[in-house]
Each structure stands twice: as C-alpha cells, then as structure tokens.
C-alpha positions as CSV (number, residue, x, y, z in Angstrom):
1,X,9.7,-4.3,8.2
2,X,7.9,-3.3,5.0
3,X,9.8,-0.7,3.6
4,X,13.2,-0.9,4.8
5,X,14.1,-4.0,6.5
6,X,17.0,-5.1,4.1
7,X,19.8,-3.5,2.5
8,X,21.4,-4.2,-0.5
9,X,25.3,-4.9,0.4
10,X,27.2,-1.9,-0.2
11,X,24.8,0.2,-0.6
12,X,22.5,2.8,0.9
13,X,19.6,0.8,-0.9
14,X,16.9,-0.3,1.7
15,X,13.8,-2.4,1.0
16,X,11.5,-4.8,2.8
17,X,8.7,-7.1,2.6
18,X,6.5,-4.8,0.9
19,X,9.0,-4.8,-2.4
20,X,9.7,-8.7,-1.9
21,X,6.0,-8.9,-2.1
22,X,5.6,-6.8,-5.1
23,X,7.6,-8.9,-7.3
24,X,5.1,-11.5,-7.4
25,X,2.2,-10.2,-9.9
26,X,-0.7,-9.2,-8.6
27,X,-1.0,-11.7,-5.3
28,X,2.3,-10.0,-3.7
29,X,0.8,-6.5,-4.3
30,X,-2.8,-7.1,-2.9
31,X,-1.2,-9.2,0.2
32,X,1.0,-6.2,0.8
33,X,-1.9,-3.5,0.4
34,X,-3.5,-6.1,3.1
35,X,-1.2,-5.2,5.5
36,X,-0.9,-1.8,4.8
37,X,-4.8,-1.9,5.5
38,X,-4.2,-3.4,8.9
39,X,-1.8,-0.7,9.9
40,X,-4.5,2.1,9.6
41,X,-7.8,-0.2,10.4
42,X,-5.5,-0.6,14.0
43,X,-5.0,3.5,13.9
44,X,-8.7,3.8,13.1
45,X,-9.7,1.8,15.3
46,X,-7.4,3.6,18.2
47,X,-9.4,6.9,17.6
48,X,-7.4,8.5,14.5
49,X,-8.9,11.2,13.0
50,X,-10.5,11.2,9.6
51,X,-7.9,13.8,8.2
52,X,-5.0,11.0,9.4
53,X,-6.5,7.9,8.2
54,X,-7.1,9.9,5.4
55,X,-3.0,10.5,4.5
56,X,-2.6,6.8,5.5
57,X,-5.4,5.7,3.0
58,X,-3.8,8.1,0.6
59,X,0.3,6.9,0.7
60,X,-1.5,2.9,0.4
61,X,-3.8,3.9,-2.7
62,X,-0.6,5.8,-3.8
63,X,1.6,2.6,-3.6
64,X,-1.3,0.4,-4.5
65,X,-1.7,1.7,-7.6
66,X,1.6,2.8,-9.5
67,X,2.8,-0.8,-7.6
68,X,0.4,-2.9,-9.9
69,X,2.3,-1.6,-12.9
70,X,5.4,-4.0,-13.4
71,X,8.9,-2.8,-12.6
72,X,7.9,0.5,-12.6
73,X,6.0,-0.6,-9.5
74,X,8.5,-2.4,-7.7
75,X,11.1,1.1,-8.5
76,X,8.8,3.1,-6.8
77,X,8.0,0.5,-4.0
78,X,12.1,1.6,-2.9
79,X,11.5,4.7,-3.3
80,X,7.9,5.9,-2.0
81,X,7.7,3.7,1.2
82,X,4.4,4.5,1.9
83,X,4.8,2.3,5.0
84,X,7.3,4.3,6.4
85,X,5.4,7.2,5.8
86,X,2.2,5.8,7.8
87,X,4.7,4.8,10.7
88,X,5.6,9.0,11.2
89,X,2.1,9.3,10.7
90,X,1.1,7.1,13.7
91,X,4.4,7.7,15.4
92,X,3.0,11.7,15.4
93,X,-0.3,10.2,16.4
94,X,1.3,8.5,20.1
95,X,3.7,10.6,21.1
96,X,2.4,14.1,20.0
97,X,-1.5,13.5,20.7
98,X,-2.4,14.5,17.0
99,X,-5.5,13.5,15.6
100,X,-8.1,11.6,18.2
101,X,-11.0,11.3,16.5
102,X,-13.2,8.1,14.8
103,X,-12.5,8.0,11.4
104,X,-14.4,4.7,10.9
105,X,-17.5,5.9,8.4
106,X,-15.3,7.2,6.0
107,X,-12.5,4.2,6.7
108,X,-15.5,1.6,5.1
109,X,-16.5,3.8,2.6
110,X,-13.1,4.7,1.4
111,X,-11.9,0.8,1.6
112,X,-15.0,-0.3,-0.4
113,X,-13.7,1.5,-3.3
114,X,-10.5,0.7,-2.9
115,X,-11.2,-2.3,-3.1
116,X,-13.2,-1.9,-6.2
117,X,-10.5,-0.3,-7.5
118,X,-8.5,-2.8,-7.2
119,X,-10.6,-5.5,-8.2
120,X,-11.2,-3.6,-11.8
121,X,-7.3,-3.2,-12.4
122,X,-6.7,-6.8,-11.5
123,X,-9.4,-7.9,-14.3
124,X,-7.8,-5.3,-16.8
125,X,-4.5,-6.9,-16.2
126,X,-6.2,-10.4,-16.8
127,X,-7.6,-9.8,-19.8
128,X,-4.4,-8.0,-21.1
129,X,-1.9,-11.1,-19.9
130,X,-4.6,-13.6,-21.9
131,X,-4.7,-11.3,-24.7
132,X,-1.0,-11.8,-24.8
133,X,-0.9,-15.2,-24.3
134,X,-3.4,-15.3,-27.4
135,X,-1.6,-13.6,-29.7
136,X,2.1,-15.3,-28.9
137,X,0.3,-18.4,-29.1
C-alpha cells in the first residue's frame, strides 16, 4: 500500500501512499516515515533481531532523508520503495525463521536520533523557505 499500490495508466510505473504523501512538504514525509516506523516497532516488537531492524531502520532513514529534498525526493520515493524492501525483510522474517532476537535497546536509541535528525532538517528547511519568502518579498 505504500510503495506500489497504484499504477500510472499505461505504464509499468507503480506508486503508493508513501509518494502521495511525499508531495506535501514536510508533513506528508514525516507522516509517511510514521508509518514506516510502525512497520519495524511491530517487527521489533515480534522478536526481530537487531541486525533486521537494523536494514529496516536503514531503507526508512534512506527514504527519509533524500525524500525531504523536493522532487528529487518524490523520484526516488518510485524508485527506492523502501517499504517494499522492509515487507521482504519481514516476509523473510515469518516464513524463513530469520532473525528472532529483541532489538528493542538499540530500536529507541536509533529512533531518538532519527528523530533528531529529522527535527534539525525540518528547521533548516524553515529557515531556508522564510529566507526566501524574505528576499521575493
């Protein structure tokens, strides 16, 4: 549902919620990193192991980050799918028995500075949309 969801008519082209999202600055791309968390907080929470929640945290900072740039973002949104990603990751989690241990020390450590992260490029872009609206105005 978030990375490939829709087509584009006549076309190959899939996309989903997580590009929809991304096309609304900044609130689209931390609601869809939101969701992205809840898929490997619920694999966490199962018993994945730190090395998995690890490549999950990794695609979502991935996506997180080159998505909070503007077009560029949303390009790589249909082409990454970090979502999709995850999903083989906890598909190879269920039905192979990979990776069963509690990642959930290094999940809260990891998320805290992702969300700082986060929180710092949100401000940067702030500053730089005011600074433009200063200097058309």
């Amino acid at each position: 549902m978030l990375d490939a969801k829709y087509r584009v008519p006549g076309t190959r082209v899939r996309f989903g919620l997580d590009f929809l999202l991304g096309l609304v600055p900044g609130a689209g791309d931390a609601l869809s990193l939101g969701f992205s968390g809840l898929l490997i907080a619920t694999m966490a929470r199962n018993g994945a192991s730190i090395r998995l929640v690890m490549l999950m945290l990794g695609n979502v900072i991935l996506d997180a980050v080159v998505g909070a740039v503007p077009v560029v973002g949303n390009l790589f949104d249909l082409v990454f799918r970090a979502n999709l990603r995850n999903a083989r990751l906890m598909r190879e989690h269920y039905e192979q028995g990979k990776h069963r241990a509690h990642a959930w020390p290094i999940l809260l450590a990891i998320g805290i500075v992702v969300l700082a992260v986060l929180a710092a490029l949100f401000v940067l872009m702030a500053f730089a949309v005011n600074a433009l609206l200063r200097w058309i105005f």
